[in-house]
C-alpha positions, -999 to +999 in steps of 0.1 A: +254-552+108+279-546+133+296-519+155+334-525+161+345-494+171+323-474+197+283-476+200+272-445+179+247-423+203+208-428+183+222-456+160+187-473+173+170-442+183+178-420+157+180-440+130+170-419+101+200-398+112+218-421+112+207-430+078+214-396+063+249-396+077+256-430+053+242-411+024+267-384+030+295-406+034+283-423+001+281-389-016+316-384-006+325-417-020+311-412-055+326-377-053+361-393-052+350-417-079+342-396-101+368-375-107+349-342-088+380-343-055+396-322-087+373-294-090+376-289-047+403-266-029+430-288-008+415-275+023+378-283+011+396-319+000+415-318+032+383-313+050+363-337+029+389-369+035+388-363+076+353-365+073+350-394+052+375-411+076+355-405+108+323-414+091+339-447+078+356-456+111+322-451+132+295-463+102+314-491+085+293-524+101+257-502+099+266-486+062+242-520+048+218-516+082+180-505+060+163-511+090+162-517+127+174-552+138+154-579+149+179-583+183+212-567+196+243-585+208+267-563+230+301-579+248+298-557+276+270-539+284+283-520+311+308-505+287+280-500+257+254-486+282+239-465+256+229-496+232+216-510+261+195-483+269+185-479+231+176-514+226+155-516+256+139-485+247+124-496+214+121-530+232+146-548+208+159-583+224+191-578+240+221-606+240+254-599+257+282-611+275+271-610+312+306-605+339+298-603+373+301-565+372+271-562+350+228-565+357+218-591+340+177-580+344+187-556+313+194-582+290+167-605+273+195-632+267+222-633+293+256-654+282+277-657+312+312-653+305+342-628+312+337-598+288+372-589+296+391-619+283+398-615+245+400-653+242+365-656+255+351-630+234+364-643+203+349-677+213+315-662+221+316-641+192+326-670+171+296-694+183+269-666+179+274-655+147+278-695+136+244-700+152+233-669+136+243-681+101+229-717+105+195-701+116+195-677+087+205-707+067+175-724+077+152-697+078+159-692+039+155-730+034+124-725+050+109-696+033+120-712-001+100-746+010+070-723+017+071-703-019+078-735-038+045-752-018+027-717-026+032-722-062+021-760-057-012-751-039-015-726-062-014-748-093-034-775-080-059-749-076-058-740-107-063-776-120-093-780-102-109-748-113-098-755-148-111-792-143-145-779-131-153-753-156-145-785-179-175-803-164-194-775-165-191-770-202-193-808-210-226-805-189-237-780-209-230-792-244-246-827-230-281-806-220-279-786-255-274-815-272-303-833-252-323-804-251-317-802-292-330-836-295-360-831-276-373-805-301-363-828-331-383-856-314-411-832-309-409-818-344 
């Protein structure tokens, strides 16, 4: 998830809002889909197409967002002050671009660099979400590895149990059987 244009007041805060202002956009959506834009007045379509525009322009990067993220990465936090303060209030790590015009005791993650230079944000920009990538990469790896020894540990244990009530019943038929020939040799 992402924010390109500006920082949406309560897009941490006031998330469920948030949320139900993607489901209306998606209602609008599925409206113009299917065929019901025909059925509206030009000025209720009129209407409906300046609001589907605004909420595109300002929800486009959270639209996928189900849930709050694990960490926040902000260029400049002087400029984005209020995902600052939103992150720190639901004390969600912060990463940004630190310029010497900004406190860096608000962010969990300081990256020096000039926030101001578009060259050096792309670069930033460019090496974060790489490293976020490779680390999801790996993370998945990871979690597979862990399911797939799961299963294993899980079937072994299932060997054992299986090769244990095997004893137990070739124990048993070995007593019935001795037991059987006790009482024929007593008869």
């Amino acid at each position: 998830p992402y924010v390109k244009e500006r920082w949406i007041g309560g897009a941490l805060t006031n998330f469920e809002t948030i949320r139900r202002s993607v489901a209306r956009l998606e209602a609008i959506e599925t409206m113009e889909r299917e065929g019901t834009y025909q059925l509206i007045t030009k000025k209720d379509l009129d209407h409906l197409q300046k609001e589907r525009a605004k909420l595109d322009k300002v929800l486009r990067g959270i639209r996928d967002m189900r849930k709050l993220p694990a960490a926040v990465f902000v260029i400049d936090p002087k400029k984005e002050e209020i995902a600052v303060r939103e992150s720190d209030k639901l004390n969600i790590p912060l990463v940004a671009l630190i310029d010497t015009n900004s406190d860096p005791d608000r962010v969990t993650y300081p990256i020096p660099g000039n926030d101001d230079a578009i060259r050096a944000i792309k670069l930033i920009c460019e090496i974060v979400s790489d490293s976020l990538l490779a680390g999801r990469d790996q993370f998945l790896r990871l979690k597979a590895e862990d399911e797939e020894r799961a299963v294993l540990e899980a079937q072994e244990r299932e060997r054992e149990r299986l090769e244990k009530e095997a004893e137990i019943a070739a124990k048993a038929a070995a007593d019935k059987a001795a037991a059987e020939k006790a009482v024929a040799e007593a008869k």
